[in-house]
VEXZA-409151 format. One record per residue: residue number from 1; residue in three letters; chain; x, y, z negated of N, C-alpha, C in turn. Coordinates in steps of 0.05 Angstrom, whole numbers, plus 5000, padded with zeros to 4 digits. Layout:
<recs>
i; aa; ch; npx; npy; npz; capx; capy; capz; cpx; cpy; cpz
NUM; ALA; A; X; Y; Z; X; Y; Z; X; Y; Z
...
</recs>
This chain:
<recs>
i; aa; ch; npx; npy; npz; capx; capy; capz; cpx; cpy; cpz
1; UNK; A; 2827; 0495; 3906; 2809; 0497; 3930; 2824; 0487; 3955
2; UNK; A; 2851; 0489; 3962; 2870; 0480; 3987; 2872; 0438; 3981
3; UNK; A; 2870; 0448; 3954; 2872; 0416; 3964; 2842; 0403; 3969
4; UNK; A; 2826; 0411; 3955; 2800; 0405; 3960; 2786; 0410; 3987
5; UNK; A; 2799; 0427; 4002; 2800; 0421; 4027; 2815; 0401; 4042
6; UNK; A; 2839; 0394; 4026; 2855; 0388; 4050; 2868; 0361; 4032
7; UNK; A; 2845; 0347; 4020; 2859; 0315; 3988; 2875; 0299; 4012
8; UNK; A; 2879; 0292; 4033; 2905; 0278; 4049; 2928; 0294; 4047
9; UNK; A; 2929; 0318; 4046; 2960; 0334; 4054; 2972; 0335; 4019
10; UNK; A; 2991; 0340; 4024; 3015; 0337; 4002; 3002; 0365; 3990
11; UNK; A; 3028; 0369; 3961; 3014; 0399; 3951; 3022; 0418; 3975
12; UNK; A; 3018; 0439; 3962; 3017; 0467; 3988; 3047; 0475; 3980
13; UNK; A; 3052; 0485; 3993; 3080; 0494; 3998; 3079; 0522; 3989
14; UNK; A; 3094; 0543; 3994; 3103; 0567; 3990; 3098; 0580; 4019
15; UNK; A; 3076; 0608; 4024; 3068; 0605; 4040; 3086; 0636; 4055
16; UNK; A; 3102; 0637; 4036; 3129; 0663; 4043; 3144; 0659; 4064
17; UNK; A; 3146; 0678; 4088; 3160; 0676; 4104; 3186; 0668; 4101
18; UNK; A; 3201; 0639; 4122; 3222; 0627; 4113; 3226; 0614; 4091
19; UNK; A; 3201; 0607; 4070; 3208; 0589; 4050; 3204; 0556; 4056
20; UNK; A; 3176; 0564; 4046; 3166; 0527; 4047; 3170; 0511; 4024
21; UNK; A; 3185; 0524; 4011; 3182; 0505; 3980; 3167; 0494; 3973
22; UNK; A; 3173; 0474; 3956; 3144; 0467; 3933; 3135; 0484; 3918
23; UNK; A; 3110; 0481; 3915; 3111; 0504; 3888; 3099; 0484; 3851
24; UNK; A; 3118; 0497; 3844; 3114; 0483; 3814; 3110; 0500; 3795
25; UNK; A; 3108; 0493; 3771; 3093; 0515; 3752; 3117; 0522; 3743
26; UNK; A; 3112; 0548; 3732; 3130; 0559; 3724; 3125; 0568; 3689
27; UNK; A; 3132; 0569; 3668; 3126; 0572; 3641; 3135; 0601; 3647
28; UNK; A; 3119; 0617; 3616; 3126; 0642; 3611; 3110; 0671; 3625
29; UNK; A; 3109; 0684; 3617; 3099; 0715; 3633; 3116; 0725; 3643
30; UNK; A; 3098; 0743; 3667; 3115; 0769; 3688; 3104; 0792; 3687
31; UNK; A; 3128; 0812; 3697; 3105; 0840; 3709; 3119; 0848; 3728
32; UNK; A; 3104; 0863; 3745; 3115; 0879; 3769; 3124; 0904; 3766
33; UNK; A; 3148; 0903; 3778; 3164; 0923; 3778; 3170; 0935; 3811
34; UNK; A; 3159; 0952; 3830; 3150; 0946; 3853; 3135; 0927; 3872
35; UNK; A; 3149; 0914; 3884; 3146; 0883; 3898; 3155; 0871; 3885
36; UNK; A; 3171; 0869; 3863; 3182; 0847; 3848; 3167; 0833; 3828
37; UNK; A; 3172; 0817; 3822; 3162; 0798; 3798; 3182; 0788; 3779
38; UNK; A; 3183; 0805; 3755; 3211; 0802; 3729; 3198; 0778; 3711
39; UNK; A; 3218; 0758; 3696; 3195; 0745; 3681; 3212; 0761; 3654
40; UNK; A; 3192; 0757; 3633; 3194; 0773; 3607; 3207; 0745; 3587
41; UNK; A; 3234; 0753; 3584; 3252; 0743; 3573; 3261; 0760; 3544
42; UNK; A; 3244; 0746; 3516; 3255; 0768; 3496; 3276; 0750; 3485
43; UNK; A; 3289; 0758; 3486; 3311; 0751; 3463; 3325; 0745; 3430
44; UNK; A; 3318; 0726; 3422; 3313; 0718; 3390; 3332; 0714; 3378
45; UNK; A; 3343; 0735; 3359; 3366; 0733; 3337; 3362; 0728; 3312
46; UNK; A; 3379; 0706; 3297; 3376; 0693; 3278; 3400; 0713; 3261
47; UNK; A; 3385; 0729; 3239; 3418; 0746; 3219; 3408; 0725; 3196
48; UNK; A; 3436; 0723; 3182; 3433; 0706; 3154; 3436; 0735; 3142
49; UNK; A; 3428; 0736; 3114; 3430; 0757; 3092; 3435; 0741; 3069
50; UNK; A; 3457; 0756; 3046; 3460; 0754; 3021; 3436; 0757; 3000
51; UNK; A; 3423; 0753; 2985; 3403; 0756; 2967; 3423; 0774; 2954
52; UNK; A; 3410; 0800; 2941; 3424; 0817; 2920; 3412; 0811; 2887
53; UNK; A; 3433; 0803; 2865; 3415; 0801; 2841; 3419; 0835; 2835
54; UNK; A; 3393; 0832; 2825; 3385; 0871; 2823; 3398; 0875; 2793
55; UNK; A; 3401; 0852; 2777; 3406; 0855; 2750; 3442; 0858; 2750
56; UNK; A; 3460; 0847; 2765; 3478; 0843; 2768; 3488; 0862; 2791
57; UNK; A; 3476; 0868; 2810; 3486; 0882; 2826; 3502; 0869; 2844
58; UNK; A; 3497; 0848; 2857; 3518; 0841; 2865; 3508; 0811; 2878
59; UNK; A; 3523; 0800; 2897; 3512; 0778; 2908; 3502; 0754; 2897
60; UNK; A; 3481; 0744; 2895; 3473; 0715; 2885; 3487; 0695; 2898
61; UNK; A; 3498; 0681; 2885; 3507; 0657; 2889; 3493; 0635; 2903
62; UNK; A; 3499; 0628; 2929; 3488; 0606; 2941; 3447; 0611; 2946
63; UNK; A; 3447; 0635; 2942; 3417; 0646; 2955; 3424; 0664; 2990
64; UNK; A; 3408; 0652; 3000; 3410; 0667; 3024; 3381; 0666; 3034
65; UNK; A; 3383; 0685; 3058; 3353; 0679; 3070; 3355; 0694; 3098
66; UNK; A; 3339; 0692; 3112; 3348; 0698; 3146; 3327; 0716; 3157
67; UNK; A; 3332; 0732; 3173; 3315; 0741; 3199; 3307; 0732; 3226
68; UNK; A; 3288; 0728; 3232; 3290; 0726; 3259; 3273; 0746; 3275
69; UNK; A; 3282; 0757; 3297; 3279; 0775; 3309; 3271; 0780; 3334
70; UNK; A; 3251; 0794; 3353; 3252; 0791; 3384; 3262; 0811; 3389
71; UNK; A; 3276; 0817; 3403; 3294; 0838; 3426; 3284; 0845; 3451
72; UNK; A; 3259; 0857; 3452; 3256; 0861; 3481; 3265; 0884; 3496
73; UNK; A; 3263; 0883; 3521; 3280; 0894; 3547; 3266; 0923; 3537
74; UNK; A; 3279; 0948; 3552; 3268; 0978; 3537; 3240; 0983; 3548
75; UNK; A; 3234; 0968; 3575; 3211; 0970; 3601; 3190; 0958; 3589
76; UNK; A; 3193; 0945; 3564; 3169; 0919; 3564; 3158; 0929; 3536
77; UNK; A; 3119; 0922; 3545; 3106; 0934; 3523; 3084; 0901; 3528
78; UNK; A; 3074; 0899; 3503; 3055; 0883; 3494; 3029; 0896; 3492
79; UNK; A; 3005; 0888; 3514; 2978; 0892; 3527; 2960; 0891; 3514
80; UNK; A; 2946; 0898; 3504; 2918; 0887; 3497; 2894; 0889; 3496
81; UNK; A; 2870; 0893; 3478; 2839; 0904; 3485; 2834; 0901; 3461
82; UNK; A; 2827; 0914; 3450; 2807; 0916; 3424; 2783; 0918; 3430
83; UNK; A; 2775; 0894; 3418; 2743; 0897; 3417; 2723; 0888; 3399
84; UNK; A; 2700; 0895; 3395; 2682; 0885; 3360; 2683; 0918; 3341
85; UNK; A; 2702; 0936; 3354; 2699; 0955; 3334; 2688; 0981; 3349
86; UNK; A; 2671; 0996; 3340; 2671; 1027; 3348; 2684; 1039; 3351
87; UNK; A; 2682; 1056; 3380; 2696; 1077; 3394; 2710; 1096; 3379
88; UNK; A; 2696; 1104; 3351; 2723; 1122; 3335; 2736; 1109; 3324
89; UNK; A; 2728; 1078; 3308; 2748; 1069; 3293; 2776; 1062; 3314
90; UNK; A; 2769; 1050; 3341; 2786; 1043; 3349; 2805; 1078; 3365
91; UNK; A; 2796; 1096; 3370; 2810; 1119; 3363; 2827; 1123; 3349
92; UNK; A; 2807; 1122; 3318; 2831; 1126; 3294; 2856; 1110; 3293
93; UNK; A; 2855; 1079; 3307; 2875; 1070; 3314; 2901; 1081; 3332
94; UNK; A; 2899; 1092; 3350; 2917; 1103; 3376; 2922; 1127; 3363
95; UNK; A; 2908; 1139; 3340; 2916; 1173; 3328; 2943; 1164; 3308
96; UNK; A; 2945; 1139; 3299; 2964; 1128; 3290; 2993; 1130; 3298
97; UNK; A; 3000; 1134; 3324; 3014; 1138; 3334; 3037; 1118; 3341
98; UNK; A; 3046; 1112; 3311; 3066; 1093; 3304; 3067; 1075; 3286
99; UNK; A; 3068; 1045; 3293; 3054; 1029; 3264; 3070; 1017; 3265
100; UNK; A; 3074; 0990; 3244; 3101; 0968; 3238; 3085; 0942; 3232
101; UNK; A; 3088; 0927; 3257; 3081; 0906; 3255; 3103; 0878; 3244
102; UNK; A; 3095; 0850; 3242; 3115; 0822; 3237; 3120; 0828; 3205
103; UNK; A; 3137; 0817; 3198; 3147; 0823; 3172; 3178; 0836; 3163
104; UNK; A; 3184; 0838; 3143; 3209; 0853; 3134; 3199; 0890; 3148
105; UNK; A; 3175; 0887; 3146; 3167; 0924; 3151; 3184; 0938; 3144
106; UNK; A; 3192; 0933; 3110; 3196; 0952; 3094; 3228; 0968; 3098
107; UNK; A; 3237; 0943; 3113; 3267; 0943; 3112; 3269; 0954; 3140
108; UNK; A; 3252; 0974; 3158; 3255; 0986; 3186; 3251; 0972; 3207
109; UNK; A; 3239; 0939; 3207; 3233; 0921; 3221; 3205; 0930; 3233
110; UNK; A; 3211; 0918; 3265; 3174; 0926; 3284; 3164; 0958; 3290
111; UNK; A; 3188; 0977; 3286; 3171; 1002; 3296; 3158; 0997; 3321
112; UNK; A; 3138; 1007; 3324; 3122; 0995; 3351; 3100; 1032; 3363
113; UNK; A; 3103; 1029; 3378; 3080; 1067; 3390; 3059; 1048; 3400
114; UNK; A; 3037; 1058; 3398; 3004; 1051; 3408; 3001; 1073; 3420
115; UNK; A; 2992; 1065; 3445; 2972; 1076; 3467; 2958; 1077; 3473
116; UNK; A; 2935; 1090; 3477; 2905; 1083; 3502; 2922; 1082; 3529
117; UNK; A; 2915; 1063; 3541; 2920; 1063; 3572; 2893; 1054; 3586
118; UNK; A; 2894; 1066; 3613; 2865; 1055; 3628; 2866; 1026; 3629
119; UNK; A; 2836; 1010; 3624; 2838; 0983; 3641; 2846; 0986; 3667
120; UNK; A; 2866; 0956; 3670; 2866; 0951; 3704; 2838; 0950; 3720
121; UNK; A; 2834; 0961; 3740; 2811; 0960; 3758; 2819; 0932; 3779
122; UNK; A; 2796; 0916; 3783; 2783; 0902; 3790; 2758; 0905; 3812
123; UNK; A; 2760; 0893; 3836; 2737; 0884; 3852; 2723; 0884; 3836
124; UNK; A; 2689; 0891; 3835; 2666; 0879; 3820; 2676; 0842; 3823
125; UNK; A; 2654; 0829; 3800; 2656; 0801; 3809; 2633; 0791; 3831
126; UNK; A; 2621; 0812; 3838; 2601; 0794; 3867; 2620; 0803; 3886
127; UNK; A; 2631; 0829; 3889; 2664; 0826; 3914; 2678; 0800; 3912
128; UNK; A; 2687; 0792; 3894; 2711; 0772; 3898; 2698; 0743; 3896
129; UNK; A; 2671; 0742; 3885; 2652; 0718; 3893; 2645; 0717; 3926
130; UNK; A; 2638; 0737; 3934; 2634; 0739; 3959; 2661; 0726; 3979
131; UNK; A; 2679; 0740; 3966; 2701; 0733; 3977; 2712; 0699; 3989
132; UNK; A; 2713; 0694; 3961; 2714; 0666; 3950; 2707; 0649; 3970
133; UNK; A; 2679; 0651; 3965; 2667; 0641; 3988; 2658; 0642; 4016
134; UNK; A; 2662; 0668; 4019; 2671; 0675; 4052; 2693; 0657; 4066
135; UNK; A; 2723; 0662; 4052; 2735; 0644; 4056; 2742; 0617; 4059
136; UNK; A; 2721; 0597; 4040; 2717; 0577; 4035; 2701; 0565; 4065
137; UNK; A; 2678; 0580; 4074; 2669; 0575; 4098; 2685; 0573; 4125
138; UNK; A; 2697; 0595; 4118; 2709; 0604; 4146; 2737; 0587; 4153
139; UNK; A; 2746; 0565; 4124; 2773; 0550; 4135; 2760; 0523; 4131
140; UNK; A; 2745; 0517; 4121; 2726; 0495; 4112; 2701; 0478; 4125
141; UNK; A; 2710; 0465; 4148; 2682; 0470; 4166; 2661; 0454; 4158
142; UNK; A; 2664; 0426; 4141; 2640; 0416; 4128; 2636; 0426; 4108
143; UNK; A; 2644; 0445; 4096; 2637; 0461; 4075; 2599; 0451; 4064
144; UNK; A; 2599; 0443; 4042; 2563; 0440; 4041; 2555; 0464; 4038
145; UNK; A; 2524; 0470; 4044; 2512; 0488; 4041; 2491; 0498; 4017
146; UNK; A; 2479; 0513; 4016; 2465; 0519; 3989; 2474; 0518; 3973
147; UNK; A; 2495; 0525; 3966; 2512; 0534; 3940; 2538; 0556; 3933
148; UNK; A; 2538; 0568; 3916; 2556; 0578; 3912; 2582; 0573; 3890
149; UNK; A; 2603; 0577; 3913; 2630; 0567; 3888; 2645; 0586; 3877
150; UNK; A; 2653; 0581; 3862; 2673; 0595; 3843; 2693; 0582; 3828
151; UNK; A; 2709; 0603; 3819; 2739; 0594; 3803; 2748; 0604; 3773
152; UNK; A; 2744; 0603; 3758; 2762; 0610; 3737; 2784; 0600; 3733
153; UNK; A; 2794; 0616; 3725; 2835; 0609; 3714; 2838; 0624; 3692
154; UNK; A; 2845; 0607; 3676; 2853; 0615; 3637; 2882; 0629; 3635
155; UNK; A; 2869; 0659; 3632; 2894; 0674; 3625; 2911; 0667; 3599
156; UNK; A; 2896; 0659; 3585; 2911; 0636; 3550; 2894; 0624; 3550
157; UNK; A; 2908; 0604; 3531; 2888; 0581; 3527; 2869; 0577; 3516
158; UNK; A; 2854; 0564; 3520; 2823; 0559; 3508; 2820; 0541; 3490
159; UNK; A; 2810; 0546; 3470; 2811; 0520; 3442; 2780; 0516; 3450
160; UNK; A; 2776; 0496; 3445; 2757; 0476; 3451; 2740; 0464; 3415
161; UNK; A; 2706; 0479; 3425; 2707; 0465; 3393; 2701; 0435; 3388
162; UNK; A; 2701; 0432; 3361; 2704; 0401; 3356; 2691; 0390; 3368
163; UNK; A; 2701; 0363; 3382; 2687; 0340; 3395; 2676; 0345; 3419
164; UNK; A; 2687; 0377; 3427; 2668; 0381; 3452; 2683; 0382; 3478
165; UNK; A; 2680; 0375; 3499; 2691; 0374; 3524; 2696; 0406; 3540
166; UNK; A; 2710; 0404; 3554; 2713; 0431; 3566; 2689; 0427; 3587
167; UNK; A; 2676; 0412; 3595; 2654; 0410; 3613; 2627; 0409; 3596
168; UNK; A; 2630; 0407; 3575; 2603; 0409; 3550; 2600; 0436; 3547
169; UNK; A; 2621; 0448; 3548; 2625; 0482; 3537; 2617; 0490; 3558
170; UNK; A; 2621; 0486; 3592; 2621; 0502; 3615; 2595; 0504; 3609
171; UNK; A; 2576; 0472; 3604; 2552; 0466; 3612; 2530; 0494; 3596
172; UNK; A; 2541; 0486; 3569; 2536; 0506; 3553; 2534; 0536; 3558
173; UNK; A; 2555; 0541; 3569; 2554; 0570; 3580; 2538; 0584; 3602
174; UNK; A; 2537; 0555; 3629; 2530; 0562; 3648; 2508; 0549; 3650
175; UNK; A; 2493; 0538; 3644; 2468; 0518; 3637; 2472; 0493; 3650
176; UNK; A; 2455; 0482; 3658; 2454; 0458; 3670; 2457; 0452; 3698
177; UNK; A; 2447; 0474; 3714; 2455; 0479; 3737; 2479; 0473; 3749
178; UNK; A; 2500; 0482; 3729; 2528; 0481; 3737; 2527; 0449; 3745
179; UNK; A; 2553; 0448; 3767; 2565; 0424; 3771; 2595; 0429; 3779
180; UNK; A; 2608; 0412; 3765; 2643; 0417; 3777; 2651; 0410; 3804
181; UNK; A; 2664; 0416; 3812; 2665; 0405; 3838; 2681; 0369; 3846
182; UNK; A; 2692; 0359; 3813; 2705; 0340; 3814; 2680; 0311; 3810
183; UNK; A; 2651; 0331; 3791; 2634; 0309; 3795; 2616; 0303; 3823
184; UNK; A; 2624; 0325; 3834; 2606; 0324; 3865; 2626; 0314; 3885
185; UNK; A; 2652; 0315; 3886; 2663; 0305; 3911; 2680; 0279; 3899
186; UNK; A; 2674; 0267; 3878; 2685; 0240; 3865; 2713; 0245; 3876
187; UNK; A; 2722; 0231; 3891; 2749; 0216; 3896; 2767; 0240; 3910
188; UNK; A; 2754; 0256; 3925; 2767; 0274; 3946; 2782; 0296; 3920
189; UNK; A; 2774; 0301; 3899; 2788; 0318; 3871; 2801; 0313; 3852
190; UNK; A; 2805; 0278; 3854; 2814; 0269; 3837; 2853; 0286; 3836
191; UNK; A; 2856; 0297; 3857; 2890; 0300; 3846; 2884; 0337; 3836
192; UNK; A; 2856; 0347; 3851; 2858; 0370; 3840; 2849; 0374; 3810
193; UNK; A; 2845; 0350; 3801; 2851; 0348; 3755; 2873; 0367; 3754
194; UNK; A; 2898; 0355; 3764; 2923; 0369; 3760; 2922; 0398; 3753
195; UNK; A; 2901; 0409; 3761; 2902; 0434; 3756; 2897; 0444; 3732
196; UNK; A; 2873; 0427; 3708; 2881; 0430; 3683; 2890; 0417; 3666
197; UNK; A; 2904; 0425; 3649; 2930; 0413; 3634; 2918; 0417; 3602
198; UNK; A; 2914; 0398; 3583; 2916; 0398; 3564; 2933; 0399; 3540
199; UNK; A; 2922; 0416; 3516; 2937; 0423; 3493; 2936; 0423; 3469
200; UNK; A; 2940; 0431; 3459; 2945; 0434; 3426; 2948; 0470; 3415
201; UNK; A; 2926; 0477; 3408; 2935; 0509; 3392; 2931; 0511; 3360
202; UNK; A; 2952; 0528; 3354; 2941; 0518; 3320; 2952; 0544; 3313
203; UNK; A; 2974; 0550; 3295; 2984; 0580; 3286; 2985; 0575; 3255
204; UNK; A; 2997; 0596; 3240; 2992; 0603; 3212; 2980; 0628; 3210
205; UNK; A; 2965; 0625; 3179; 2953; 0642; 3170; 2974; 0658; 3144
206; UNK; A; 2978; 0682; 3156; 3003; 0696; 3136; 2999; 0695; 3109
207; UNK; A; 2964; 0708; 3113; 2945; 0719; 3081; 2951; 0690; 3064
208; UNK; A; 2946; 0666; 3073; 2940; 0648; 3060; 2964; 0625; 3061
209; UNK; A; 2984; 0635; 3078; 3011; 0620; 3073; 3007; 0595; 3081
210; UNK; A; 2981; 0588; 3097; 2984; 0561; 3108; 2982; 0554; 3133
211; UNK; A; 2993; 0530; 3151; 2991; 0525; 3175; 2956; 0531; 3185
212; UNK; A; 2950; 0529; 3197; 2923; 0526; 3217; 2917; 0509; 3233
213; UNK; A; 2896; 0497; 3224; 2887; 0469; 3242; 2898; 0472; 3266
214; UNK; A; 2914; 0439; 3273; 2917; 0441; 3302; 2889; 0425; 3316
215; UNK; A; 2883; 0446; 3346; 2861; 0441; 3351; 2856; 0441; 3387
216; UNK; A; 2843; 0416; 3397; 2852; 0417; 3425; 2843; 0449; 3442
217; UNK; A; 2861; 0439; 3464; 2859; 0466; 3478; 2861; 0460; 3506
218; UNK; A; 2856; 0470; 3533; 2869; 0474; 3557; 2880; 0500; 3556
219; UNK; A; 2907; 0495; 3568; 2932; 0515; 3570; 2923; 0535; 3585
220; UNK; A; 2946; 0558; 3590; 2938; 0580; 3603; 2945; 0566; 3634
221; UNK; A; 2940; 0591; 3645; 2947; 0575; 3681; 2932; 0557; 3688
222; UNK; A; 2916; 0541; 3673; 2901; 0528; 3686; 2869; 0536; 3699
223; UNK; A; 2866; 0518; 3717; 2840; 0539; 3740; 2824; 0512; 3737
224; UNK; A; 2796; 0522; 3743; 2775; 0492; 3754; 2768; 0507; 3770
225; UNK; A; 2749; 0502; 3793; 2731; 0507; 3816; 2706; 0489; 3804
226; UNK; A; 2680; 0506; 3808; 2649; 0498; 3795; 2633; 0510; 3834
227; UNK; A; 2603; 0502; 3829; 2590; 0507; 3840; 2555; 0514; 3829
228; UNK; A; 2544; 0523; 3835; 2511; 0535; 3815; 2495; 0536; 3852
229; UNK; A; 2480; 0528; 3851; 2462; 0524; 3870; 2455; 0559; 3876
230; UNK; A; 2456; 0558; 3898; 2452; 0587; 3923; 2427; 0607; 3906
231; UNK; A; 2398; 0593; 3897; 2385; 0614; 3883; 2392; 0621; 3860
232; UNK; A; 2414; 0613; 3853; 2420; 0616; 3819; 2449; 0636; 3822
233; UNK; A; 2452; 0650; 3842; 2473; 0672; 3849; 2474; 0698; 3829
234; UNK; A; 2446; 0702; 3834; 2456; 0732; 3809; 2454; 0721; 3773
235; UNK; A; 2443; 0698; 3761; 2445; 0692; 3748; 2479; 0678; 3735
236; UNK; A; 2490; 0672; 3762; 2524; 0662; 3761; 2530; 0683; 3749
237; UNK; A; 2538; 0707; 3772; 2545; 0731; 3770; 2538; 0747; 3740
238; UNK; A; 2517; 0738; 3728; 2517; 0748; 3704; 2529; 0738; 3686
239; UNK; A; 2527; 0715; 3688; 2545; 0701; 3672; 2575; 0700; 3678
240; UNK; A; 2593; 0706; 3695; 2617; 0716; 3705; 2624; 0737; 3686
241; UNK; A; 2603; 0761; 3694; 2619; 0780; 3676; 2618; 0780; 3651
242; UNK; A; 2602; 0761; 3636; 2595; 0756; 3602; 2618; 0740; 3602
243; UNK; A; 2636; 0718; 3621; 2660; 0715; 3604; 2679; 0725; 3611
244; UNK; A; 2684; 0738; 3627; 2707; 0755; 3630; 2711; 0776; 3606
245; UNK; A; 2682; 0784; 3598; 2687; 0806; 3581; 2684; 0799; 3550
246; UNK; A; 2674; 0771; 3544; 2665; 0759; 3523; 2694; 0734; 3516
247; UNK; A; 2701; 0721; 3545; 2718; 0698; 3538; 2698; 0674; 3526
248; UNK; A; 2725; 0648; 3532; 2705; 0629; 3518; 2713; 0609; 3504
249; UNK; A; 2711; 0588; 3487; 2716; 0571; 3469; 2719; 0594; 3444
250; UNK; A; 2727; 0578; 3423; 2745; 0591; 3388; 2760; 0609; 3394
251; UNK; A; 2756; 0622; 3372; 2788; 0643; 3364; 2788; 0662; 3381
252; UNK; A; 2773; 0679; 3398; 2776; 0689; 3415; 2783; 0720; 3408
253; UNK; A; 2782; 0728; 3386; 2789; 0750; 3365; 2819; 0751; 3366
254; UNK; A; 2828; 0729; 3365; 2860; 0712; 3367; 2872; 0723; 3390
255; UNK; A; 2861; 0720; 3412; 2873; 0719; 3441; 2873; 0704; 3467
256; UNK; A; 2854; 0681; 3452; 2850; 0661; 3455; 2829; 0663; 3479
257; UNK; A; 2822; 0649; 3492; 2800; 0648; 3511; 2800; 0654; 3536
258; UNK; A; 2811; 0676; 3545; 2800; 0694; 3556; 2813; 0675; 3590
259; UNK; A; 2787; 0690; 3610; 2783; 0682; 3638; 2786; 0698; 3663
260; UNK; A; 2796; 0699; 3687; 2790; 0716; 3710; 2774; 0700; 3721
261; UNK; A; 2749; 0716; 3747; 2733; 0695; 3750; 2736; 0701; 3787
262; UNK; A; 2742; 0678; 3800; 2747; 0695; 3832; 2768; 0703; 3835
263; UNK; A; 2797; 0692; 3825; 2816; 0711; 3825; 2820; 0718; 3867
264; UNK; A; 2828; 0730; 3863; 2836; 0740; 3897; 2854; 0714; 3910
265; UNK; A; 2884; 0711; 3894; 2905; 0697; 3897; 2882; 0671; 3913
266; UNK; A; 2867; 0660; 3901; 2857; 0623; 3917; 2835; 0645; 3944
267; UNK; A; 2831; 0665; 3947; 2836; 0671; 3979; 2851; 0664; 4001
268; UNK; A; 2878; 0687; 3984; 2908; 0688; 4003; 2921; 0655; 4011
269; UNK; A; 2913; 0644; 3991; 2930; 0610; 3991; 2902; 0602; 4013
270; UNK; A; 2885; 0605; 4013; 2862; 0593; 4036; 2871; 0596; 4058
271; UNK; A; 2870; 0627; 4062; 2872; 0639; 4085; 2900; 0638; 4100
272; UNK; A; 2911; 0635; 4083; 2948; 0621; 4099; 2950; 0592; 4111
273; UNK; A; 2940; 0573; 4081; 2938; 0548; 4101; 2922; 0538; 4108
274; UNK; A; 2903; 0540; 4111; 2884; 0542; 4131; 2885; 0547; 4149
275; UNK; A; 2905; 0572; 4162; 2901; 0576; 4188; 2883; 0593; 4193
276; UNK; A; 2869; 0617; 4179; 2854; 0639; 4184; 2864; 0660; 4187
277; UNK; A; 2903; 0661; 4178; 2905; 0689; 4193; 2921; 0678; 4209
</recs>
């Protein structure tokens, strides 16, 4: 959105008192630990092991085979949401207490504790739509009118199904109405592409011991900005919270998909360089 305001100025800088940096992407996850921002660094150990012949008792000759392992920090837990199943089954899960995930289970590998924890709370999405575009007016002065904009940004990546465009899928989702904002302002968005980055997601399948189609994707981190014409507001909005809570492209059972819609953050970056506070 800053550059789409502003396609002559260089990228945006770092808008932290006394910095000014560039800002460039950064790979990997964080969490906050007060004001801070830690990034989550696990640590991967490779052990070789002896094969034991059970008949012999004793080491096989020139058989070996390895572990590999993640080490994470004592603070750090892996997030998630279950969803597709009923409220007791997924109960009966968290009554579990303690389960063993990865492989080599047997051998004391992956003790892991399950929790219920509350979802994070969130603005409704007509708050931070509102927002969005409050902002957008108020640092934007030819801003067009009759429309409303919005942002998604891919918390993971989105697999894309076959032969289909990430703008075939929006269209799909959001009907026809939709328009990107790169096909309405042609030339003035051409550097804000940059913003999504294309990929490749694929994985193995354990059950079946085989790789998994590799299959295109846009990466996580990446954002578009769209627009839906001013009477088609509560129908956006509905559709907002169907992917936030649904996600979108393949695999989304996986992890795959999933969207914030409005995040706050393309406020604060408005409202700094811009010049509104």
């Amino acid at each position: 959105l800053y550059r789409l305001r502003n396609p002559e100025k260089p990228d945006p800088r770092c808008a932290a008192k006394n910095c000014g940096r560039e800002l460039k992407p950064v790979e990997g996850y964080y969490y906050r630990v007060g004001n801070e921002l830690r990034r989550v660094r696990p640590q991967t150990h490779l052990s070789t092991k002896l094969k034991i012949d059970r008949k012999r008792q004793a080491a096989s000759i020139g058989e070996l085979f390895s572990y590999e392992t993640n080490a994470l920090e004592k603070d750090i837990a892996y997030v998630g949401l279950l969803s597709g199943i009923e409220h007791g089954d997924a109960q009966a899960v968290f009554d579990l207490g303690t389960i063993l995930v990865g492989g080599a289970r047997g051998r004391g590998f992956g003790k892991m504790k399950v929790e219920m924890i509350p979802a994070p709370s969130r603005r409704s999405i007509q708050e931070r739509l509102d927002g969005v575009n409050e902002v957008v007016r108020r640092t934007w002065s030819n801003c067009p009118s009759g429309r409303v904009l919005f942002t998604l940004d891919f918390l993971s990546d989105l697999i894309l199904p076959y032969g289909q465009s990430l703008l075939a899928l929006l269209k799909e989702t959001f009907g026809e109405e939709l328009a990107l904002l790169k096909e309405t302002f042609g030339d003035d968005l051409k550097v804000g592409a940059a913003f999504v980055r294309e990929g490749y997601a694929g994985g193995y399948n354990a059950a079946l011991g085989m790789p998994k189609d590799m299959m295109s994707a846009i990466t996580k981190g990446s954002c578009i900005a769209g627009w839906m014409p001013e009477n088609k507001k509560e129908e956006l909005i509905n559709k907002l919270e169907q992917v936030e809570a649904e996600g979108l492209g393949l695999r989304r059972y996986e992890g795959y998909g999933w969207v914030l819609a409005c995040d706050e953050f393309h406020c604060d970056r408005l409202a700094v360089n811009g010049g509104a506070r």
